[in-house]
Structure formats: structure tokens, C-alpha cells
N, C-alpha and C positions, 0 to 999 in steps of 0.2 A: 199422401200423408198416412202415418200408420197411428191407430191408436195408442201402439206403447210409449210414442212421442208426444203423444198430446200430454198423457199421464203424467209421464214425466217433467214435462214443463211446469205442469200443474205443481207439483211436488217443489221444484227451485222455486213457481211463484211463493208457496208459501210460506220456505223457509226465510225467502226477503221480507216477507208481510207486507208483498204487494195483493193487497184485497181485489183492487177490480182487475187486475189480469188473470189473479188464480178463479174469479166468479165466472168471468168469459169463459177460462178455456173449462171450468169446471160445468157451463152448459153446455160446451161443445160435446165433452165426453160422456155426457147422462145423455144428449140426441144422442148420439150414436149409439150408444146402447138400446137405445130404446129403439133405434130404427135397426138393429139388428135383431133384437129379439123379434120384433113384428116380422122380420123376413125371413126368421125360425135361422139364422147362422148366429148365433149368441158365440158359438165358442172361434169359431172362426170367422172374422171380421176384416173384410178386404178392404184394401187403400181403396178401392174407386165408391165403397161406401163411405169410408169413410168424407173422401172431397165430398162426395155428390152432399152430403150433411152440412158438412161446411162452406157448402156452396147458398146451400137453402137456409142457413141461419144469419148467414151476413145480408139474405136477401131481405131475411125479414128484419133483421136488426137496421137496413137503410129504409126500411117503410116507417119503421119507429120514427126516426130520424126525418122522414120527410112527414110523418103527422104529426109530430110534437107541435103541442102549443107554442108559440114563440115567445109567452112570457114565461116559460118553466124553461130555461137557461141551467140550472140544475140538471132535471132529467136528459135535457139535450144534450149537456156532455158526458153524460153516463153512458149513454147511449152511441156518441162519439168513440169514445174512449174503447168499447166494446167491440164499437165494428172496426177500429184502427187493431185492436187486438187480433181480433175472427180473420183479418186482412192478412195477416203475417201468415196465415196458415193454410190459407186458400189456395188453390191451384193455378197455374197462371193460364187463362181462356186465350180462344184464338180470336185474332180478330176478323175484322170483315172481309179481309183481301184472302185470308187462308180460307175460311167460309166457303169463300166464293171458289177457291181454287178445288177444292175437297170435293163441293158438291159435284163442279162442272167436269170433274175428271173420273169421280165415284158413280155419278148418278142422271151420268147424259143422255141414258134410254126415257128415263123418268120425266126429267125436265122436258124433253121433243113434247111430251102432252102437254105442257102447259097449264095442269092441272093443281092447283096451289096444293089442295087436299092428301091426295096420294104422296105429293112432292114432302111435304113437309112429315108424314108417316114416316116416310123410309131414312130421312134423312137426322128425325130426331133421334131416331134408333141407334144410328154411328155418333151422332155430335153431341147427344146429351151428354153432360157433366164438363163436357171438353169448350161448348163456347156456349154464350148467353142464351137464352133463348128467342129474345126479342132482336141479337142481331142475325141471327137464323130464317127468321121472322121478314127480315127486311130485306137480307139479301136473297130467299126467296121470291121473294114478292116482285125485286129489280127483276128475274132471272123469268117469271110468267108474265112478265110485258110482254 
């Protein structure tokens, strides 16, 4: 995803005066900003920053979503409506059967030790932004039985 798309989006959302889509994507593109400034590339801004942002905002926008109170029905669909937006723009991640494929053909000196620790160092290195963290996590884990 490139930022000049987000931007953009942003700009159609407002001209519709849809409010909570242009607020979404209007915090999608202040995180990235701000996570490029902090990684000193302010003017040069790559798509795998950009997913990896909007990977990390939808993450946090479904925590919202799983700690909301259940009587604030309100905020819960605000907060809905936000990560259904963040959703559209996300990356599409691999799943557990690619995982597994990736690691066992990438990283089959590595896994021979059985060592969860090492394994999962090398392997966040290649997979990070590309599949979950927590299914990395698991299909490691089957992989040091």
C-alpha cells in the first residue's frame, strides 16, 4: 500500500462527508508519518512501511474492540466500523500452511536444532509484516516437537 493512496482516499472520504472513514484512514496516515519520521525516511516512505503500520493499527484497533465494555455499544461500533475500514487496506497475510511451507524449505538447517529461540529470530526476519505473528508462533512451535 503506498501512502499517496491512503491520502487520497482520505480526500474522496471527505468530499462525501463520510466522517468515520476519512478519521480511520486519517489515523492511518499521521501513524505512518510518524513511524517514518522516527525511522529518519520522512521523505521517502516505502509500501512495506507503510502495511507493516497498518498492520499494527488494526492490531490495535481489534484490542479496542475485544476490551470494550459491553455496555458501550457506541464506542464498540466506532471502533467496528474503524477496523472494517483499516481492513480494506491491510495486506492480505499468509496463512499457516504457507508458513509452514516457507519455513521448512527456507530455514531447514535451523529447525534440525529444534531450538524454538534461534528458529523463530531468523524466521521473523523474512515473515515479519507478511504473516501474523502468533501463527509463526504456532507453526513453529508444531515444527520443535
Amino acid at each position: 500500500m503506498e501512502l499517496e493512496t491512503l491520502q487520497k482516499d482520505m480526500i474522496v472520504a471527505m468530499k462525501a462527508k463520510d466522517k468515520p472513514r476519512k478519521e480511520a484512514i486519517s489515523s492511518l496516515v499521521s501513524a505512518v508519518k510518524k513511524v517514518a519520521i522516527d525511522e529518519g525516511c520522512r521523505d521517502d516512505i516505502k509500501s512495506d512501511l507503510v502495511d507493516r503500520v497498518i498492520l499494527k493499527e488494526m492490531k490495535t484497533v481489534k484490542e479496542q474492540i475485544d476490551t470494550c465494555p459491553a455496555e458501550r455499544t457506541d464506542l464498540k461500533a466506532e471502533y467496528e466500523t474503524r477496523y472494517n475500514v483499516i481492513k480494506e487496506y491491510a495486506p492480505s497475510l499468509l496463512s499457516a500452511e504457507e508458513v509452514r511451507a516457507i519455513i521448512e524449505e527456507k530455514f531447514a538447517d535451523i529447525i534440525a536444532t529444534k531450538n524454538k529461540g534461534p528458529i523463530m529470530k531468523a524466521v521473523m526476519g523474512e515473515l515479519k509484516g507478511k504473516a501474523d505473528g502468533k501463527v509463526i508462533n504456532q507453526v513453529v512451535g508444531e515444527l520443535c516437537k
